[in-house]
GUPAMI-342822 format. One record per residue (C-alpha): residue in three letters; x, y, z. Coordinates in nm, 3 decimals. Layout:
# residues N
NODE  badren       c1       c2       c3
NODE     ALA        X        Y        Z
...
# end
This chain:
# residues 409
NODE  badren       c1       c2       c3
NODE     UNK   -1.803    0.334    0.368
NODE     UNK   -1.569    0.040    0.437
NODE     UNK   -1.340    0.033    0.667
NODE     UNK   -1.113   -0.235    0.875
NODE     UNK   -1.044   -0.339    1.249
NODE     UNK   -0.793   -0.567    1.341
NODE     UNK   -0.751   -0.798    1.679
NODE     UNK   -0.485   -0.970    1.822
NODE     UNK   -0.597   -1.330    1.882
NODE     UNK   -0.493   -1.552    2.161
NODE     UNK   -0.619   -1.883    2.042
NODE     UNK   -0.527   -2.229    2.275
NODE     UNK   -0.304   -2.513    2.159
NODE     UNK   -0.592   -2.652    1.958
NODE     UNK   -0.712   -2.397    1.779
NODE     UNK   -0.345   -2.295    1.647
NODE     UNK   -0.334   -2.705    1.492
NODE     UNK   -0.670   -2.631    1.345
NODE     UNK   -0.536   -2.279    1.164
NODE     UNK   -0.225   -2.429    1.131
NODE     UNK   -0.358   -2.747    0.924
NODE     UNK   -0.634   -2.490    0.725
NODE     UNK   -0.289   -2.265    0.609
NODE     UNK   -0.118   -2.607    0.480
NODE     UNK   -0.380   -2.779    0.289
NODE     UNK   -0.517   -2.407    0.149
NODE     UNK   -0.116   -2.359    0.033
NODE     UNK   -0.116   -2.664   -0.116
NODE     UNK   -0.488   -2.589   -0.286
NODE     UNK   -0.393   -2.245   -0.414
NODE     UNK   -0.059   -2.448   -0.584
NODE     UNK   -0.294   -2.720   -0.737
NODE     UNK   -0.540   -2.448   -0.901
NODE     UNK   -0.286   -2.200   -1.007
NODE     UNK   -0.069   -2.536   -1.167
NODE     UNK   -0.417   -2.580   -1.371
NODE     UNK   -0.411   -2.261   -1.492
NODE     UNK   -0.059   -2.267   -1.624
NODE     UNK   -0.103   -2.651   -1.768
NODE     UNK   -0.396   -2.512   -2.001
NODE     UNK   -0.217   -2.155   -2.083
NODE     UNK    0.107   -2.319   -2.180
NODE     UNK   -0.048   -2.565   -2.426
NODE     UNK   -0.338   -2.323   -2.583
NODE     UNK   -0.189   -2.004   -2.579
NODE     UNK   -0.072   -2.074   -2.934
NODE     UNK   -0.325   -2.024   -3.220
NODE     UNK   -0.465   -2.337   -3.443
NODE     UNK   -0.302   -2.202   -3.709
NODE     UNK   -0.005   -2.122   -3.615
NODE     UNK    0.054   -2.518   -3.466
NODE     UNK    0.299   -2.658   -3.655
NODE     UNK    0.234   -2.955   -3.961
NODE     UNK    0.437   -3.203   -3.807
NODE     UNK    0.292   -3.264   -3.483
NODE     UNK   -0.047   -3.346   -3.396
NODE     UNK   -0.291   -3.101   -3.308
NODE     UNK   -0.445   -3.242   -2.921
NODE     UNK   -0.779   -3.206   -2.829
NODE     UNK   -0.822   -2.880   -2.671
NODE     UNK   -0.932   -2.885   -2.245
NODE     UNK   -1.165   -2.638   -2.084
NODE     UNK   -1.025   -2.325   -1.994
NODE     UNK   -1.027   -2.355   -1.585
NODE     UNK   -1.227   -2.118   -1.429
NODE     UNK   -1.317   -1.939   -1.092
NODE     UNK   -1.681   -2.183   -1.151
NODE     UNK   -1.539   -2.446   -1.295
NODE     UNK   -1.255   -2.505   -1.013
NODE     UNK   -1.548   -2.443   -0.733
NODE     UNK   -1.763   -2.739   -0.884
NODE     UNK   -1.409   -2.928   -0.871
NODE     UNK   -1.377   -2.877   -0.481
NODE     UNK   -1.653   -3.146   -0.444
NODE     UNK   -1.434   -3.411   -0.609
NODE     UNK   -1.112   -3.288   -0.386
NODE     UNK   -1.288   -3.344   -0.088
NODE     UNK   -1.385   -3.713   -0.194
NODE     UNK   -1.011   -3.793   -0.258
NODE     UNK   -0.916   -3.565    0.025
NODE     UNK   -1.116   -3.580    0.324
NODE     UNK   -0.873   -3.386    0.522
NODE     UNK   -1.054   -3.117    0.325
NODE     UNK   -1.397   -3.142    0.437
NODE     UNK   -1.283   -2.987    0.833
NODE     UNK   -1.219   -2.711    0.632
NODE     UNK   -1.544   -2.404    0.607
NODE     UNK   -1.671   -2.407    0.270
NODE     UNK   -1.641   -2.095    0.204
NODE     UNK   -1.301   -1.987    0.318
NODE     UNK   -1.182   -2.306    0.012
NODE     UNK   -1.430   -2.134   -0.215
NODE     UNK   -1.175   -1.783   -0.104
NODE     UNK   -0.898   -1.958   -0.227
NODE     UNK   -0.999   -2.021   -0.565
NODE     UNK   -1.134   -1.684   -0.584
NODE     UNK   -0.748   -1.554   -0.490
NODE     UNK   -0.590   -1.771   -0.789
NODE     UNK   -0.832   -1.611   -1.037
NODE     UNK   -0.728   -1.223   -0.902
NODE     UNK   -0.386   -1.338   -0.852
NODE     UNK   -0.416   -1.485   -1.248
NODE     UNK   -0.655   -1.163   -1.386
NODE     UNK   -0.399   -0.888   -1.238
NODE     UNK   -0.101   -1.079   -1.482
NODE     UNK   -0.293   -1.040   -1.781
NODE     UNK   -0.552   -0.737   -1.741
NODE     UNK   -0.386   -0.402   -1.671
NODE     UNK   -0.498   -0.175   -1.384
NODE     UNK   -0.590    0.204   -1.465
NODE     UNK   -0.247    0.350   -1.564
NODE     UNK   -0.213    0.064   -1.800
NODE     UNK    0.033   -0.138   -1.591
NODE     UNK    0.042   -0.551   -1.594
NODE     UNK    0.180   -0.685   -1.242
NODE     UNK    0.427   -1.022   -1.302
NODE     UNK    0.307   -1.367   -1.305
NODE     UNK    0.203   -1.545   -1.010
NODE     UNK    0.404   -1.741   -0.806
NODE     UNK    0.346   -2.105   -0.599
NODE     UNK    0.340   -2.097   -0.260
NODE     UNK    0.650   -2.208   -0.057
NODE     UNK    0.631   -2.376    0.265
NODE     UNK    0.546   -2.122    0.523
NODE     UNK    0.426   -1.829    0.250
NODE     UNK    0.065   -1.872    0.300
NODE     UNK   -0.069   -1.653    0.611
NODE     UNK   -0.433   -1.618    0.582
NODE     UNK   -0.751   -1.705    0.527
NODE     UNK   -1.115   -1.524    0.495
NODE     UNK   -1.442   -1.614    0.614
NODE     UNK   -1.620   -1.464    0.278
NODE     UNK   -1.941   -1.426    0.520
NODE     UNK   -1.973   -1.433    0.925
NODE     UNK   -2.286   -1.386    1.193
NODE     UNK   -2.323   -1.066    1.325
NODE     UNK   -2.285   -1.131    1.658
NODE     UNK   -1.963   -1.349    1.657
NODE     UNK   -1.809   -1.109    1.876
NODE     UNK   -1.913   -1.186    2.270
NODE     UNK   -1.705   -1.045    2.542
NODE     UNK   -1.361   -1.135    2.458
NODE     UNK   -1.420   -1.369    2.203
NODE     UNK   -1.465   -1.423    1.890
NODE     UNK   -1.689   -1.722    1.712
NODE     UNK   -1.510   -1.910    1.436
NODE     UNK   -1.707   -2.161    1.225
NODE     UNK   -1.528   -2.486    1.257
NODE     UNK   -1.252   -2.352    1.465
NODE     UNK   -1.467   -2.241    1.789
NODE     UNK   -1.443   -1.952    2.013
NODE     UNK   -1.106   -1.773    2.026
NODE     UNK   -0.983   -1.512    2.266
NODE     UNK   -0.887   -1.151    2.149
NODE     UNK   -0.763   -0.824    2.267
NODE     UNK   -1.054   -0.630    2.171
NODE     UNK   -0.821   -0.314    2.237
NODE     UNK   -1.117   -0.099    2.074
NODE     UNK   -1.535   -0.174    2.068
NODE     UNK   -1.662   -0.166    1.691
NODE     UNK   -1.893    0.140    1.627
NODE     UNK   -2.279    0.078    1.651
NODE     UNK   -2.404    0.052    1.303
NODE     UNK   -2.117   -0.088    1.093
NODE     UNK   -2.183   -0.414    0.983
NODE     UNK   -1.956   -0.718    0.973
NODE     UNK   -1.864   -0.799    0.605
NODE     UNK   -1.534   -1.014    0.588
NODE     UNK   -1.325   -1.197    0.886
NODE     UNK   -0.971   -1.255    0.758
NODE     UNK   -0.743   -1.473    1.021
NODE     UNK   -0.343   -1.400    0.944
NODE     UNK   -0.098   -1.547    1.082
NODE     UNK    0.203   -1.291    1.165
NODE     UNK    0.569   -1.352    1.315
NODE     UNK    0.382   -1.239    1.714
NODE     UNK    0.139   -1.448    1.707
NODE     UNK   -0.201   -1.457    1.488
NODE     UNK   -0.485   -1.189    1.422
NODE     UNK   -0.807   -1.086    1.279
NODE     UNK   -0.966   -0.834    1.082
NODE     UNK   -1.270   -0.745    1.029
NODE     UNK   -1.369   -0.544    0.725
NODE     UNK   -1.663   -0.365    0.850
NODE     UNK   -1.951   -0.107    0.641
NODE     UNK   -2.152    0.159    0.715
NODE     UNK   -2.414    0.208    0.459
NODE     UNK   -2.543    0.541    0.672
NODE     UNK   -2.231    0.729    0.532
NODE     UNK   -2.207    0.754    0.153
NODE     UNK   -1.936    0.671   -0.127
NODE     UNK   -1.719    0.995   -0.029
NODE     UNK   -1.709    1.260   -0.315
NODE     UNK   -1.510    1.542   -0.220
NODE     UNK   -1.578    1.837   -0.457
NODE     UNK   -1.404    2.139   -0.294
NODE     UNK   -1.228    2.305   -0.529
NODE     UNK   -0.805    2.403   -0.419
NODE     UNK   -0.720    2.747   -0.328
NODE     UNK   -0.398    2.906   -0.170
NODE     UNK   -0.613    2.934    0.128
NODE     UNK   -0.733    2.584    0.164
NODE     UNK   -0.508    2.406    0.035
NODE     UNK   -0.122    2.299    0.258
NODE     UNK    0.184    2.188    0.019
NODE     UNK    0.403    1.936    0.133
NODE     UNK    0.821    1.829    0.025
NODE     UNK    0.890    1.510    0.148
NODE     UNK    1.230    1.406    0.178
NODE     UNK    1.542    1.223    0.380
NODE     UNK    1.709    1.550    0.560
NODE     UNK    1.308    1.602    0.685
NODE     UNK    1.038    1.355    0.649
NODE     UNK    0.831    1.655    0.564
NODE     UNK    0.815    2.020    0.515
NODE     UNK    0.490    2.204    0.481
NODE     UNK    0.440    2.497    0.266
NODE     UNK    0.381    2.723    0.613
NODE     UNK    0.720    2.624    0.726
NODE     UNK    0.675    2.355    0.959
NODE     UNK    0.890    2.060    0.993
NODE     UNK    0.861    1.647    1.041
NODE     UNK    1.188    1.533    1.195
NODE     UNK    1.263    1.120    0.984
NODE     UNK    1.272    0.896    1.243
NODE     UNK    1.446    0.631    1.034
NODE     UNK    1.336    0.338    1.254
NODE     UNK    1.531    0.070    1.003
NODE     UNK    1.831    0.262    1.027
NODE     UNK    1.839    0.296    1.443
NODE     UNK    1.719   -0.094    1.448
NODE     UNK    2.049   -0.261    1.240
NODE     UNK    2.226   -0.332    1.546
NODE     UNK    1.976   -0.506    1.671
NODE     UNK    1.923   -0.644    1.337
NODE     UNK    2.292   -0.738    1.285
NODE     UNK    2.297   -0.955    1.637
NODE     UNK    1.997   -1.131    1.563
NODE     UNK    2.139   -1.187    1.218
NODE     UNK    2.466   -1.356    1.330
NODE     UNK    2.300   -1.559    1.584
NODE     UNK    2.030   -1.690    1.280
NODE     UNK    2.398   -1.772    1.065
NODE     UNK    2.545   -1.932    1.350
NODE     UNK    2.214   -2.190    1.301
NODE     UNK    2.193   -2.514    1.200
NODE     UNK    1.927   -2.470    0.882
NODE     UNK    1.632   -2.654    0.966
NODE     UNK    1.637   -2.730    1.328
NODE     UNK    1.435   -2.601    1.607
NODE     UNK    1.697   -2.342    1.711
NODE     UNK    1.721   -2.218    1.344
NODE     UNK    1.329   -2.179    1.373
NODE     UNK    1.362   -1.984    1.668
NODE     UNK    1.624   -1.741    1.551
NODE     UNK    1.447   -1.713    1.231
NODE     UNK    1.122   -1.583    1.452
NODE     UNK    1.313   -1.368    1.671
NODE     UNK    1.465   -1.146    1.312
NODE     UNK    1.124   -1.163    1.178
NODE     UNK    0.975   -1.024    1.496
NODE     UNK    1.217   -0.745    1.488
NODE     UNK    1.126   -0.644    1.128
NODE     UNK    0.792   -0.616    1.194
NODE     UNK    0.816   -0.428    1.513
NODE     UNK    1.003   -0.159    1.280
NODE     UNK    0.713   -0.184    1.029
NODE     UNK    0.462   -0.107    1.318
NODE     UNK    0.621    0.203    1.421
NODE     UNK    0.659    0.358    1.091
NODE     UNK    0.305    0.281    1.024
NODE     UNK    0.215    0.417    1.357
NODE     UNK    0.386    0.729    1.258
NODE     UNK    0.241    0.741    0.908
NODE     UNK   -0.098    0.729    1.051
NODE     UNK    0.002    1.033    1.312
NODE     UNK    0.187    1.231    1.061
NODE     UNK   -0.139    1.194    0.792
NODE     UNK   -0.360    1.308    1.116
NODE     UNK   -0.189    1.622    1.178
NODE     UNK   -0.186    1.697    0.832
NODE     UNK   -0.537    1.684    0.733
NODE     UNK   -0.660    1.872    1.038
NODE     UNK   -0.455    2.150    0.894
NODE     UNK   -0.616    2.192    0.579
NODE     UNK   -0.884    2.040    0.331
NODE     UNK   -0.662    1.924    0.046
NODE     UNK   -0.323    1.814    0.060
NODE     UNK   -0.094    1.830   -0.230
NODE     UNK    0.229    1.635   -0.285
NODE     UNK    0.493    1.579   -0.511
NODE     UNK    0.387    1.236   -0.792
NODE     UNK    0.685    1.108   -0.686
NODE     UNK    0.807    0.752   -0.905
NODE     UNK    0.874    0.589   -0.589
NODE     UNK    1.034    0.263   -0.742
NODE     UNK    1.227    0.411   -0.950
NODE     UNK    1.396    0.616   -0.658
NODE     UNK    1.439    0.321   -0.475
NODE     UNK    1.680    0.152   -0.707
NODE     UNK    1.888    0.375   -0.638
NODE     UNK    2.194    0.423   -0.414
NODE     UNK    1.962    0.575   -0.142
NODE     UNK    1.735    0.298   -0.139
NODE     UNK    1.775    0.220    0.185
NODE     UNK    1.695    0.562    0.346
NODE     UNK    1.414    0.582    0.091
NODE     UNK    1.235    0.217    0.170
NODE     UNK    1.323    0.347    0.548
NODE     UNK    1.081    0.606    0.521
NODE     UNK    0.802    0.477    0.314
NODE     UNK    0.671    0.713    0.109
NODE     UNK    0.454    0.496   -0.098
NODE     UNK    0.284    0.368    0.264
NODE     UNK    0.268    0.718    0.361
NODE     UNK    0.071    0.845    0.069
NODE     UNK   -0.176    0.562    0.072
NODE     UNK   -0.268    0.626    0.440
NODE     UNK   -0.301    1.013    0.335
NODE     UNK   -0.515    0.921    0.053
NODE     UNK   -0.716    0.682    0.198
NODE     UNK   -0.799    0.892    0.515
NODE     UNK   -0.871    1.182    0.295
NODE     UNK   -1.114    1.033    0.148
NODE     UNK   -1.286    0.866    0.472
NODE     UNK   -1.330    1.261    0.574
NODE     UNK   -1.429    1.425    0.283
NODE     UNK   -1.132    1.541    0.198
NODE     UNK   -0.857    1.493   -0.129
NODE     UNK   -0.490    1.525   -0.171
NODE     UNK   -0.351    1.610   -0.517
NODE     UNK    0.006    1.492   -0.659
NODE     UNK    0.134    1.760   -0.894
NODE     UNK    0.453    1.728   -1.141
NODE     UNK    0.750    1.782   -0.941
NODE     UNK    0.980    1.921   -1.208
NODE     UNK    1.184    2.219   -1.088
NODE     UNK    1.025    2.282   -0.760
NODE     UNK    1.359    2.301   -0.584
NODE     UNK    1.455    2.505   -0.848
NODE     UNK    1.213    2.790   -0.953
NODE     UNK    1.182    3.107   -0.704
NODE     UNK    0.849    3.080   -0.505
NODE     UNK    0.830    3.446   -0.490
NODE     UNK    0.894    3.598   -0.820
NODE     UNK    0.871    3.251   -1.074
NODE     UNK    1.264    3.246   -1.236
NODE     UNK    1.451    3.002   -1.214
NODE     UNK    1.747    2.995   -0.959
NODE     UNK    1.962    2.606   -1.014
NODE     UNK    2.121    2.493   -0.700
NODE     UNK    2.271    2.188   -0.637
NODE     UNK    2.185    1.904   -0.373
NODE     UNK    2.343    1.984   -0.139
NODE     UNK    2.288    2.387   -0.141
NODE     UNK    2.001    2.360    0.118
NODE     UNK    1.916    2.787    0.114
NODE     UNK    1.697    2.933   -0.171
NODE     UNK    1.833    3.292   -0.252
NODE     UNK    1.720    3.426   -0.511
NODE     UNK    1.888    3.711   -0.710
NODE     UNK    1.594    3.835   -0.927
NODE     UNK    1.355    3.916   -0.608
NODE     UNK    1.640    3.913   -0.331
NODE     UNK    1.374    3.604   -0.074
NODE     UNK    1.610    3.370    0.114
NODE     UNK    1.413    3.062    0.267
NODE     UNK    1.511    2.678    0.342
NODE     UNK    1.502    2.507    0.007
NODE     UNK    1.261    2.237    0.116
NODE     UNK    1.023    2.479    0.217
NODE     UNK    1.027    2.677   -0.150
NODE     UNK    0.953    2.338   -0.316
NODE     UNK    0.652    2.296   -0.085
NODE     UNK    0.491    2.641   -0.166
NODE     UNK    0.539    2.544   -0.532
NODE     UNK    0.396    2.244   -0.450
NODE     UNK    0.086    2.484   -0.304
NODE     UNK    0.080    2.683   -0.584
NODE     UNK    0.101    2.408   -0.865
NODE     UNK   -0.209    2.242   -0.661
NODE     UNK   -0.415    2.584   -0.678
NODE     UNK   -0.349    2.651   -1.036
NODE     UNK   -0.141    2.905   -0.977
NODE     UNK    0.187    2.723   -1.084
NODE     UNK    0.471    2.918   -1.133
NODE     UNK    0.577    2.851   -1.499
NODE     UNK    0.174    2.994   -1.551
NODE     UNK    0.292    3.263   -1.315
NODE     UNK    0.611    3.370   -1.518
NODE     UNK    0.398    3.395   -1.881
NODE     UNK    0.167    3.603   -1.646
NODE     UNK    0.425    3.841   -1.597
NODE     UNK    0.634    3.844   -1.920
NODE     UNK    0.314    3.954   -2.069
NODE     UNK    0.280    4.231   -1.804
NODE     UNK    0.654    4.323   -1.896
NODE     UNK    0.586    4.344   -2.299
NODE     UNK    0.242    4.548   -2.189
NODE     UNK    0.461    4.828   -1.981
NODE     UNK    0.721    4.816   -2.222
NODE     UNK    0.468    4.865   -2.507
NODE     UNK    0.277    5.149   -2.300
NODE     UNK    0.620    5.299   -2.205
NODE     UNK    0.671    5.327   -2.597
NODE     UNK    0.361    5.459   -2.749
NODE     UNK    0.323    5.704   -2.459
NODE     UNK    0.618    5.984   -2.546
NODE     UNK    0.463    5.956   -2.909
# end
């Protein structure tokens, strides 16, 4: 099992040249290689064949590769010293993020999606950097031991568990200051592999949505705290002041900080609560299932605001995730007409938006809308969905009806 702790670091004036200078010339590394790259797909992505007559046909280069670009590093460092006071392994991590960052534009991932082609890196857009391998026992006290950087001071706010082993030490550099994580592993606990099967008994639906962040299929409710939303006051002062800024000079820097801490302070709470909120949640039942939501596409629309406010997509990767850490699953069913159809009796009662009661006329239930769609949501999960449950009794209708017939004869 892998999992990740993160530190705030407190390094001295020193140390925060040294990461400072390893972010620029790594920037300006991950550029170079990715340029490569492009230089040798724009001129041989065209077939022999199809060259044209006219011109002549040049002598084709070595494709670059994640190898070929690490044998390369020795000749950077000859022309570029500067490079040699950086580890050898966190430059070796940099090539290896140009050849992901190139392999996710032109291999598709599972559901047969391409992401868009890389970009360079602008001044300021590269944050971090990994130590690919580290010695157990870097951690002393309150500090942490960096090759080539030295001991650094953190806020070791919680002791890593005995038995996980140190894999990866990233450094990032955020708009409060800098931090690590460390990816950590316990081989003692195995890949998870949850195999219980969902029931109506163990198994809690859930509507997410902007009135409520959440219902649950058992009625309960997850007020939206819509941190964004609360924070644009805040945000529009700190906005002004950053317009009000000569671009470029120290005060400009300095009101750029101050928005960017106040963005992130947002982020922290909502993750904070996603965390919570998927806590709660999972010591309620074993499997939680949820509408498969597209997520982007909602978010193009005019509600896009509210919708990015309450990150659903962040949301459902911390419920996954933790699901699986505990042996547990969540399912995402097909949300089509869960608002609509009757949770009770299966037909089909259309309501609009803003109608936010379910009364049905067929069975005579009246519950909160948001709370029908989350026992459909329940019931889709269990296999007992209610388009199954309407055939189920149609054909128990035509049965009576046919017994009703041949009986008087």
């Amino acid at each position: 099992m892998r999992t990740a702790y993160q530190y705030k670091l407190k390094p001295n004036k020193e140390q925060i040249a040294t990461i400072e200078m390893w972010l620029k010339l790594l920037r300006r590394q991950y550029n170079y290689r990715l340029g490569e790259r492009f230089s040798w797909w724009s001129e041989n992505r065209c077939p022999v064949n199809a060259c044209p007559l006219v011109m002549p046909i040049p002598q084709l280069r070595d494709n670059p590769n994640y190898y070929s670009q690490k044998r390369d590093l020795v000749n950077t460092k000859d022309k570029f010293p500067e490079y040699k006071l950086i580890h050898s392994q966190v430059l070796q991590d940099c090539i290896k993020r140009v050849k992901l960052a190139f392999d996710r534009w032109f291999k598709a991932d599972k559901n047969g999606h391409k992401l868009g082609k890389p970009r360079f890196k602008g001044k300021g857009r590269y944050h971090s950097f990994t130590y690919p391998q580290i010695k157990q026992n870097c951690i002393e006290e309150n500090q942490i031991n960096l090759p080539k950087i030295g001991k650094v001071k953190l806020i070791q706010h919680r002791p890593i568990p005995e038995g996980l082993t140190i894999k990866t030490v990233t450094i990032s550099r955020k708009a409060d200051g800098y931090y690590v994580t460390l990816s950590l592993e316990d081989k003692s606990v195995p890949a998870s592999s949850c195999e219980v099967e969902p029931t109506l008994k163990n198994t809690l639906g859930i509507d997410m949505g902007l009135k409520e962040f959440l219902v649950t299929s058992e009625g309960e409710y997850v007020p939206i705290p819509q941190y964004y939303l609360k924070s644009q006051k805040r945000l529009k002062t700190l906005q002004k002041r950053l317009s009000r800024k000569k671009k470029g000079s120290k005060r400009w820097l300095k009101a750029v900080k101050a928005v960017a801490k106040q963005h992130k302070k947002i982020a922290d709470r909502r993750k904070d609560f996603h965390f919570k909120t998927a806590n709660e949640l999972l010591s309620k039942a074993d499997i939680i299932a949820h509408e498969n939501l597209n997520i982007k596409g909602l978010a193009k629309t005019r509600l896009s605001k509210s919708i990015n406010d309450a990150g659903w997509g962040q949301f459902l990767s911390i419920l996954t995730i933790k699901a699986e850490n505990a042996g547990q699953k969540t399912i995402a069913v097909n949300p089509k007409n869960t608002s609509q159809d009757c949770s009770n009796c299966g037909e089909k009662v259309k309501k609009e938006l803003s109608i936010r009661t379910h009364s049905c006329p067929h069975c005579g239930i009246v519950i909160d809308r948001d709370v029908n769609a989350a026992i459909n949501i329940k019931n889709r999960a269990a296999g007992h969905s209610v388009l199954k449950a309407r055939g189920a009794r149609c054909n128990g209708r035509a049965a009576k009806r046919e017994a009703y017939t041949i009986a008087p004869a």
